[in-house]
C-alpha positions in Angstrom: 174.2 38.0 99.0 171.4 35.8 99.6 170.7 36.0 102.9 170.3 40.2 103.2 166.9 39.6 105.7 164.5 42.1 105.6 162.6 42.3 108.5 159.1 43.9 108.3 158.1 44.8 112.3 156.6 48.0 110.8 154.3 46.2 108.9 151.7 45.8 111.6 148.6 45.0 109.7 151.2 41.6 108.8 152.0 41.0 112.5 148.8 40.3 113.0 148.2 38.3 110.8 150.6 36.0 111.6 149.4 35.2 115.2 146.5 34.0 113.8 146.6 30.1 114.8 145.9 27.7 112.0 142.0 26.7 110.7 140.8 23.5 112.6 139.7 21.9 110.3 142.8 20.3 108.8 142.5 18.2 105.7 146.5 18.2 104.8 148.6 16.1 107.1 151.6 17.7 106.9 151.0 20.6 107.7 151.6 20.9 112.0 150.2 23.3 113.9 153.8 24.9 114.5 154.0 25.5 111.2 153.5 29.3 110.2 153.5 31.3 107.1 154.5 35.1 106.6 152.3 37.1 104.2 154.4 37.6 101.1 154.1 41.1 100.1 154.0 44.4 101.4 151.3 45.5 99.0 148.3 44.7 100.8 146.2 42.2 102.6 143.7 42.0 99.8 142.7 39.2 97.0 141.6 39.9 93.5 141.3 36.0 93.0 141.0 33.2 95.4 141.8 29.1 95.3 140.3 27.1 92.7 138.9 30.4 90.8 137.7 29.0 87.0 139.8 30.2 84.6 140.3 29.7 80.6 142.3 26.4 80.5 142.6 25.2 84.2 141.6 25.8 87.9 143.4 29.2 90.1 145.6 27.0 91.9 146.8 30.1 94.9 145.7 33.8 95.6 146.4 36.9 94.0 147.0 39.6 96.3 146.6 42.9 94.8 149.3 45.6 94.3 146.8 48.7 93.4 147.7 48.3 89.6 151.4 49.2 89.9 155.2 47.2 90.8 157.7 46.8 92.5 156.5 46.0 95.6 158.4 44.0 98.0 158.0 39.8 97.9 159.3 37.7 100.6 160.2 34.2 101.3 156.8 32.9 103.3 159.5 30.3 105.4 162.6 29.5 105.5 163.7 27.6 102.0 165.7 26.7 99.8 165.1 27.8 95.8 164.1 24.4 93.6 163.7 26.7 90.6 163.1 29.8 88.6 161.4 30.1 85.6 161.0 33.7 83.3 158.3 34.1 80.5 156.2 36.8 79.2 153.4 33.7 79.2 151.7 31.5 82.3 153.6 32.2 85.5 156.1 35.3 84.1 159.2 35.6 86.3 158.5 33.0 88.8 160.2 31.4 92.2 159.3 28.3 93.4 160.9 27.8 97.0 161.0 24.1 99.4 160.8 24.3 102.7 162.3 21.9 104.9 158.8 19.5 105.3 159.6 19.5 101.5 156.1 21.3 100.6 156.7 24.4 98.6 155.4 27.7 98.0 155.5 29.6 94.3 155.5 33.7 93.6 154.8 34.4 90.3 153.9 37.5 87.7 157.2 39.0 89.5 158.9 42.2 87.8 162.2 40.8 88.6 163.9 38.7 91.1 166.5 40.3 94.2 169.7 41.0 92.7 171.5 38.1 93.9 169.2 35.8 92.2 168.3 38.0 89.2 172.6 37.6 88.6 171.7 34.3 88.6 169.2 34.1 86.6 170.6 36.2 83.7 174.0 34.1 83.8 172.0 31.4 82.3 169.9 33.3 80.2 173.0 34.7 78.5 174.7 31.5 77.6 172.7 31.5 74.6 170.2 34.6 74.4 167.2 32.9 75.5 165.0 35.7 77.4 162.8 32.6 78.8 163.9 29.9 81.0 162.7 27.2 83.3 165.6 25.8 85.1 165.6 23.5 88.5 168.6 25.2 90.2 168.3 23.6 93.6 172.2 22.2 93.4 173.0 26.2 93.4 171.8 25.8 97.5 170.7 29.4 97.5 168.5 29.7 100.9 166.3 32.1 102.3 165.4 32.7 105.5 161.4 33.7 106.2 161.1 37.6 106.1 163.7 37.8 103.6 162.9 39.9 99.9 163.3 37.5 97.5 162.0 39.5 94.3 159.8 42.4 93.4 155.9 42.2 92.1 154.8 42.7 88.5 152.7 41.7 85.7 154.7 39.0 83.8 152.6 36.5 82.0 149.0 37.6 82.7 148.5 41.1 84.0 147.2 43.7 85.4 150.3 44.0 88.1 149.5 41.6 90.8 151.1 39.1 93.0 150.3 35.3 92.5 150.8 33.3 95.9 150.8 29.2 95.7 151.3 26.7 98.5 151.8 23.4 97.4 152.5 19.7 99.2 155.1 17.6 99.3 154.0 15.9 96.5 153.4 19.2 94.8 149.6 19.6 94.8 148.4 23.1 95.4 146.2 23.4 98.1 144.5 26.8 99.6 146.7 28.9 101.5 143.9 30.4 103.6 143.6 26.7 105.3 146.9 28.1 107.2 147.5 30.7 109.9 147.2 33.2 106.5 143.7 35.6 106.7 141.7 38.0 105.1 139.1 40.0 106.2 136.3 37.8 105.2 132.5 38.8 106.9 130.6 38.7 103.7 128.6 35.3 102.4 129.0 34.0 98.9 126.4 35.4 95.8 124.0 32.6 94.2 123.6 34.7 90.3 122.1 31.5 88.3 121.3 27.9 88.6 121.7 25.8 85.4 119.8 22.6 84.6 121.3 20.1 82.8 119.3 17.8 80.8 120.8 13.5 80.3 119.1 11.4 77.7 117.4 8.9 80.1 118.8 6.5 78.5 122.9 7.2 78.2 122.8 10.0 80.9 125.3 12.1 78.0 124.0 16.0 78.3 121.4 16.9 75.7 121.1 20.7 76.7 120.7 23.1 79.2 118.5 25.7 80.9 119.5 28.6 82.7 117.3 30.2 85.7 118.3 33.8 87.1 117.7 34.3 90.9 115.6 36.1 93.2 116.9 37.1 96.6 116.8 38.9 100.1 119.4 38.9 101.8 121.6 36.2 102.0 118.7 33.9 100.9 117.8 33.0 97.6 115.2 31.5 95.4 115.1 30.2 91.8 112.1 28.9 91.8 109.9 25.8 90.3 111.3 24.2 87.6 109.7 20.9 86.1 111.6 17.9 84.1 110.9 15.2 82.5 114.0 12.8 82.8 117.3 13.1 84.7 119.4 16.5 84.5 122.3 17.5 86.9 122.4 21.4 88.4 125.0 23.9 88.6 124.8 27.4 90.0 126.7 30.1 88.9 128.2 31.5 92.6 130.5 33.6 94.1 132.1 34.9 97.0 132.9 38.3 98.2 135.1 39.3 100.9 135.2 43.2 103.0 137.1 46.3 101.3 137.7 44.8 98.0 134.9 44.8 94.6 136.7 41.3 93.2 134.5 38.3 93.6 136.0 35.3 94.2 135.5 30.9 94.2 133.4 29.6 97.2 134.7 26.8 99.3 132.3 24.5 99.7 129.0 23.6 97.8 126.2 21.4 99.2 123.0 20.3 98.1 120.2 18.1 100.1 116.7 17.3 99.9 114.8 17.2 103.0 117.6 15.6 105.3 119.0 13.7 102.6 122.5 15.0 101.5 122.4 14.3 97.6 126.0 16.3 97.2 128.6 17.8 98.8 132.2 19.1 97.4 135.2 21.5 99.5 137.7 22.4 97.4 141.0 22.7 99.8 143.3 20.9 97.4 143.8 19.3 94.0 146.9 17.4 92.0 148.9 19.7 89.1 147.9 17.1 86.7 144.1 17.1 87.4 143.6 21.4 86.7 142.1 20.9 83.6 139.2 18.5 85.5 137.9 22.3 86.2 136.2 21.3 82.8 134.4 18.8 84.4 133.6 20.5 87.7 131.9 23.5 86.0 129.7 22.9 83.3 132.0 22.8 80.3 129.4 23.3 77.2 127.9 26.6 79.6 131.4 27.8 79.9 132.4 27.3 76.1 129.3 29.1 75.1 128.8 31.8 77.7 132.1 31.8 79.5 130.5 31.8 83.0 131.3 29.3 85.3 128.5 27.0 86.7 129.8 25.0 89.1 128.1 21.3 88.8 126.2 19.8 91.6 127.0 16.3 90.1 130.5 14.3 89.4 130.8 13.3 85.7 132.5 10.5 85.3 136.4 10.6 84.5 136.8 13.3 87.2 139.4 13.0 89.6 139.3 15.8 91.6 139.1 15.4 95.0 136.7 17.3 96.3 133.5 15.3 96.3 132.7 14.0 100.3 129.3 12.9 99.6 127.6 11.9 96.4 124.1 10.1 96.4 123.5 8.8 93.0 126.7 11.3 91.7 124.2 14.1 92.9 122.3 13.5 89.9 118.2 14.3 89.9 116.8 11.4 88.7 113.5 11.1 91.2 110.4 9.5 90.8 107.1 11.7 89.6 106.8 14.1 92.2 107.6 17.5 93.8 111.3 18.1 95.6 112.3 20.7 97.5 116.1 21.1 97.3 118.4 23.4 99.1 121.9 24.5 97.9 124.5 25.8 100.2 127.4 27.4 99.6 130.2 28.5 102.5 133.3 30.5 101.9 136.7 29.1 103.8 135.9 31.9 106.8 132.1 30.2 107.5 129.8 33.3 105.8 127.0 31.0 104.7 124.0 31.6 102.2 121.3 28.9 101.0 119.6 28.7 97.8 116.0 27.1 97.3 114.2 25.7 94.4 111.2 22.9 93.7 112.4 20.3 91.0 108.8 18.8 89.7 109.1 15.8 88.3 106.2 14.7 85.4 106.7 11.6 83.0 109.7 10.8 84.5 110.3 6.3 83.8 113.2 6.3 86.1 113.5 5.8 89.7 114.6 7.1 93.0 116.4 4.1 93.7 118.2 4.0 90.6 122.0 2.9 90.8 124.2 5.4 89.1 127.4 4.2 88.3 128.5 6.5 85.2 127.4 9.7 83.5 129.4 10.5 80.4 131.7 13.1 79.9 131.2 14.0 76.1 128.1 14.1 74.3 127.0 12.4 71.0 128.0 14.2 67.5 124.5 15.7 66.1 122.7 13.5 62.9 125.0 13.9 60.3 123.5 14.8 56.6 125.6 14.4 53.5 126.2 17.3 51.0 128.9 18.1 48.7 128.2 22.2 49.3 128.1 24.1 52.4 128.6 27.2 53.6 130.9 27.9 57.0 129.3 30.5 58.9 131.8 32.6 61.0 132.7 35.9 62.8 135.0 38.5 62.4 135.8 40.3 65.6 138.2 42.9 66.6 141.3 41.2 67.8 141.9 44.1 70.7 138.9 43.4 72.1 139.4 41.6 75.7 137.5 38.3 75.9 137.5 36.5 79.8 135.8 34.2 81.6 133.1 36.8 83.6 130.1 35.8 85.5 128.5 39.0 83.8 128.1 39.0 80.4 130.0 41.6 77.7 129.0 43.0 74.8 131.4 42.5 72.4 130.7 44.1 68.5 131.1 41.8 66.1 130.4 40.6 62.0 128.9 37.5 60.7 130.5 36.5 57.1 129.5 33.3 55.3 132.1 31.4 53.3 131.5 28.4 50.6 133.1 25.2 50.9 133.5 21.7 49.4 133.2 18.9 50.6 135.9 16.5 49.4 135.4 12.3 49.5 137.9 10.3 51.8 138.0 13.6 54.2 135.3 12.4 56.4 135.6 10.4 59.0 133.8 9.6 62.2 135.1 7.2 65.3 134.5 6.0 68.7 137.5 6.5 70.8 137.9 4.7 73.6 140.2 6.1 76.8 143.0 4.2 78.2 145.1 3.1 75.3 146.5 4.9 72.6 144.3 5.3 69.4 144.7 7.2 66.0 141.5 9.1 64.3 142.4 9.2 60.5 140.6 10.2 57.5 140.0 7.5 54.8 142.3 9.0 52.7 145.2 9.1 55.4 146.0 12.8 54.7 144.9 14.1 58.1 144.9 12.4 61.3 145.3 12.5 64.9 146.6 10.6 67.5 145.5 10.1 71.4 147.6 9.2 73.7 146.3 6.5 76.5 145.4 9.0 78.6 143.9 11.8 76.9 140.4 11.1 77.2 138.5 11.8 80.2 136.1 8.9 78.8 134.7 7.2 75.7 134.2 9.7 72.7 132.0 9.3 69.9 133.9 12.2 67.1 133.7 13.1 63.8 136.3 15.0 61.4 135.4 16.7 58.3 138.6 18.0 56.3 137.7 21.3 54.4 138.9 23.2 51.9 138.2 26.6 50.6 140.4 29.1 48.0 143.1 29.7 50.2 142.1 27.6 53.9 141.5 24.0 55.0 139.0 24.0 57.9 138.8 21.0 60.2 135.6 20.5 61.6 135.2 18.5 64.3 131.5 17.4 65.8 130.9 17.3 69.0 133.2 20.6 69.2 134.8 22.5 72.3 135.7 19.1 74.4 138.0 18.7 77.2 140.6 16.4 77.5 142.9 15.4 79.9 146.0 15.4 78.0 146.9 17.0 74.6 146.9 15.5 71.3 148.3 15.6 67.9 147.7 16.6 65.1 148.7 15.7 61.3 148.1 17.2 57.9 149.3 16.3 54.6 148.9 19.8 52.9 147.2 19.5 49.3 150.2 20.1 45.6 148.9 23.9 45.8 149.8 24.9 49.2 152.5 22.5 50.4 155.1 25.2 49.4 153.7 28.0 50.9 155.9 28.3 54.2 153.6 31.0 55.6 150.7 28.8 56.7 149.3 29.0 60.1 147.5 26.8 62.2 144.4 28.3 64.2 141.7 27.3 66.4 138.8 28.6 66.3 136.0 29.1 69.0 132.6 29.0 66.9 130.4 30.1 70.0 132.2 33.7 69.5 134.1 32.5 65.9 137.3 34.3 66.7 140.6 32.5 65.8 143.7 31.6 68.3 146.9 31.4 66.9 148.5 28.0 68.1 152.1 27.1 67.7 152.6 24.1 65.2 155.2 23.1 62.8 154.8 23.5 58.9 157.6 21.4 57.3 157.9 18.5 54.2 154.7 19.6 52.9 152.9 18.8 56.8 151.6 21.1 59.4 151.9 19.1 62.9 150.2 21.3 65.8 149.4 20.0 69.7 146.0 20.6 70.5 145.1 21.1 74.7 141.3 20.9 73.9 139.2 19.2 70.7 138.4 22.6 69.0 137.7 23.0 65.3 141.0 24.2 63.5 141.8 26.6 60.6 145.1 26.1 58.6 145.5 29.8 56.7 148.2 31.9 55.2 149.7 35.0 57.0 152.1 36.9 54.8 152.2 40.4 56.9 155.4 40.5 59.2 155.2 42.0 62.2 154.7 46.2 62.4 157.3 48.0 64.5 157.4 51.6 66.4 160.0 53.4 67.1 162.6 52.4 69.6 163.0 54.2 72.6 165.3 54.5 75.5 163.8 53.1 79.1 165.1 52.5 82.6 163.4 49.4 84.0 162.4 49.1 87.7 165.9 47.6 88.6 167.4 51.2 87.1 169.3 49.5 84.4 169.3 50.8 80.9 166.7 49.2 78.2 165.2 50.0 75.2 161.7 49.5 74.1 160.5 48.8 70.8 156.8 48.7 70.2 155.9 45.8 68.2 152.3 43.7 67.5 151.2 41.2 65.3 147.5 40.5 65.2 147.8 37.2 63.2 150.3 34.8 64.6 151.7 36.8 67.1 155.2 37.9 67.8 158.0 35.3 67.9 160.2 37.1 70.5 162.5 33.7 71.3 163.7 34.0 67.4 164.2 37.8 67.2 167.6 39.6 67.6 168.1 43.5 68.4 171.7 45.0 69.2 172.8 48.5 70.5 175.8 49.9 69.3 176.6 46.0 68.4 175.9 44.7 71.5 173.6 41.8 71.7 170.8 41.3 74.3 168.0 39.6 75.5 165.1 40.0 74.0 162.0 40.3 76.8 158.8 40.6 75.5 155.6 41.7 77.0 152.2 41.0 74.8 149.7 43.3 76.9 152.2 46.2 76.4 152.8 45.0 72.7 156.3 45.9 73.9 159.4 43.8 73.2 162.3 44.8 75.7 166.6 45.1 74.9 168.3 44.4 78.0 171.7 43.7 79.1 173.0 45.1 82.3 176.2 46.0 80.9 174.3 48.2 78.6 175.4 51.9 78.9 174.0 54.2 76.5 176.3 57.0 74.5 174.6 60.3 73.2 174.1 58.4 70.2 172.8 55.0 69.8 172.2 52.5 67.0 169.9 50.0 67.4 169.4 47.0 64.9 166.3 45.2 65.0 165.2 41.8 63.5 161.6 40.1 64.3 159.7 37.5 63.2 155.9 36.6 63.8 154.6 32.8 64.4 154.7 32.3 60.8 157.6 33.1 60.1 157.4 36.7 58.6 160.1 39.2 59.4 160.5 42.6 59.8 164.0 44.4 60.2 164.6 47.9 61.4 167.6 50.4 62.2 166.9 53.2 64.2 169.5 55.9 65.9 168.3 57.6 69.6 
């Protein structure tokens, strides 16, 4: 059953592509010159995303090869493996396969419609021991093998859409690295895009980021120019720059990035590989307080401390600007993984500047230093109401995006301040004075020593947590505690919420609201919202579907604009059979299916869903 091979000879544009002998220059040890990889679709040859692309919460770690905004095309096994596990999700990776191969090095397909019928039997045999539509199960004892050329699933849009194929290679030790560094192509004769160059400016002092400038471009060709620009202390660049490659509008993440003076190389990064537990160091490779504010990612020229990505080859000073008075000429050049090459030029003029050329950099913070706090017992928060359907993504071009600003008064309440420095590398709780609200960090959380305040406040119906600095990395998530105040520790229907202040829309984040506390997990240092959602979830009718694997489902249109729709709790039956319920969130679609589903002329369908707080909606419907 599993070893039905499926060869693809007709597939010429592939057979070429396999002949192609590996790239040179070989930075991954394992990987021998023997070893070759089969493309692993039939839907094209072309990327819509490339290797360590930014993206909202961590680095692209593989390609996506596009399938022309439909499914269902055929995915096959890259090499001969063995499956290590299967995972299904209407979040992250969707319906995903992650194969070894016999160096033990693996390769992942994700966003998948479905898997092969052997394995989607298998798959659905432990989804049905106890309904749960989403799993994430290690099933190498199973020893299902494939051999290379073999179809192993279909392509889809599970997780994050629009319908495309995400390809991963990873090591032995299960670090992703770029699968164009193998014998796999693309037609590639364009060189990357310089758009902007930012300038960061350090206090002189501390080196901790003060603020920024950004400087458009002017170009010809493949050469570029941004300019003069003159300082007056140290500051660290980043460009905003991409690549492009032939037949295909998508722009993509250059591979290497390099900037001298004169003949002196002051930086140089290559970004071929990187560990699973250092993605969310993106946030210090790119300028994080650009990318929180504008969403575009300017890739820094400089190595913040705490960064452990391992791309940095050469660093003079951590490629920070910190020269004497004077004019500098600086080049920036940026290469893509097939050579195309462009150069950037710009004149850094240095005036009043009490450092020194020669100065020894050893550290440049991560996190800045909270603004100058002033005491009041009145405020007002300022926010934004945007429309919830509108799509907000990380872009190198801006979007114009309609939106309200409200103003809301609030109070300021003693014992809710409370303001710390946190030092990383050993586990440390930030509490307010009056030990109703607190967080704790694990040893390894920060990315380096932070300097944060908390302000606990509450208004009618909400409790806003403010934090100051706001919008901070860190490396590993943290949790959070609140004692809820007599008048809303009964309400079961409170909500925890993040909220991004540059655009002030809200995010839904799961947490637990139980004895009176609401206990959340937080993946950045974001100020929080803890309101009330009382609407349950609004339901469409139910309608009969086939899916792409012909079986029977039905679809039930269902959104939730609040809290979102809670599609592991919900129930629905036909005619009193149970199933799973699938969900997908860009179709606002949630999914019956069990194969042994056949529908009569007449079919009753029971339906029960809750949102993330809890609200629920019932239905009964006959089609």
């Amino acid at each position: 059953m599993f070893n039905s091979r499926l060869r693809i000879i007709s597939f010429s544009i592939l057979t070429v592509l396999f002949s192609i002998t590996a790239v040179k220059s070989q930075p991954l040890s394992f990987l021998a010159d023997s070893v070759t990889y089969l493309w692993p679709t039939d839907s094209s040859t072309l990327l819509s995303s490339t290797f360590a692309e930014t993206r909202s919460a961590h680095l692209h770690a593989g390609l996506d090869i596009r399938t022309w905004g439909r499914e269902g095309y055929q995915v096959f096994a890259t090499r001969d493996a063995i499956v290590h596990r299967i995972g299904m999700s209407p979040y992250g990776y969707g319906n995903v396969i992650f194969l070894k191969h016999d160096d033990d090095s693996y390769s992942v397909y994700a966003h998948l419609n479905r898997f092969e019928p052997g394995l989607q039997s298998v798959a659905d045999s432990i989804r049905f021991i106890d309904y749960r539509a989403a799993i994430d199960e290690v099933i190498e004892h199973k020893n299902i093998r494939y051999r290379q050329g073999d179809l192993i699933a279909f392509t889809g849009s599970t997780g994050v859409g629009p319908p495309h194929l995400h390809f991963e290679l990873r090591t032995p030790e299960f670090k992703p690295f770029n699968p164009l560094l193998t014998n796999l192509r693309v037609r590639d004769t364009i060189p990357p895009v310089f758009r902007q160059l930012a300038v960061e400016y350090l206090d002189p002092e501390t080196l901790k980021m003060q603020n920024y400038h950004i400087v458009n471009v002017n170009s010809v060709g493949n050469r570029y120019n941004f300019g003069d620009i003159t300082v007056h202390g140290p500051v660290g660049l980043a460009v905003n720059v991409h690549d492009r490659a032939n037949d295909t509008p998508n722009i993509y993440a250059v591979h290497t990035l390099t900037m001298v003076h004169q003949s002196d190389t002051l930086f140089h990064s290559r970004a071929d590989y990187f560990p699973h537990t250092a993605a969310r160091h993106m946030f210090l490779d790119r300028s994080y307080p650009i990318l929180a504010e504008t969403r575009r990612g300017f890739q820094r020229l400089y190595k913040v401390s705490g960064n452990q990505l391992p791309f940095y080859h050469s660093l003079k000073n951590h490629g920070l600007i910190q020269f004497e008075n004077g004019s500098y000429p600086i080049q920036i050049i940026a290469t893509d993984i097939n050579g195309n090459r462009s150069v950037a030029d710009v004149t850094i003029h240095v005036r009043g500047n009490p450092g020194s050329l020669n100065r020894d950099i050893t550290h440049i913070p991560v996190y800045p230093d909270p603004p100058v706090f002033e005491m009041a017992s009145i405020f007002n928060w300022k926010y934004i109401a945007i429309d919830h359907n509108e799509p907000v993504l990380l872009s190198s071009i801006s979007e114009n995006i309609p939106y309200q600003k409200n103003e809301a008064p609030y109070r300021y309440l003693p014992g809710s301040f409370i303001e710390k420095k946190i030092s990383p590398g050993r586990k440390s709780t930030l509490s307010t004075p009056d030990k109703k609200a607190w967080i704790i960090f694990p040893e390894d959380a920060l990315l380096d020593t932070l300097h944060l305040r908390m302000n606990i406040i509450h208004s009618q119906n909400e409790i806003y947590v403010n934090f100051e600095p706001d919008r901070l990395p860190i490396h590993r998530n943290i949790e959070f505690s609140l004692i809820l105040p007599d008048y809303l520790r009964d309400n079961p229907r409170l909500a925890l919420f993040s909220v991004d202040q540059f655009r002030n829309r809200r995010f839904f984040m799961s947490s637990t609201n139980t004895d009176g506390m609401i206990r959340g997990s937080l993946r950045e240092i974001s100020s929080l919202v803890i309101s009330e959602d009382n609407t349950p979830p609004r339901l469409g009718s139910p309608r009969l579907s086939r899916n792409l694997a012909g079986n029977h489902i039905v679809i039930i249109p269902a959104r939730d604009p609040e809290t979102g729709i809670d599609f592991a709790r919900s129930e629905i039956t036909v005619n009193g059979l149970r199933g799973l319920v699938e969900y997908d969130p860009e179709k606002n679609w949630l999914i019956y299916y069990n194969p042994k589903f056949r529908p009569a002329s007449s079919n009753r369908v029971e339906i029960v869903v809750y949102d993330g707080a809890g609200n629920r909606s019932t239905s009964s419907a006959t089609i």
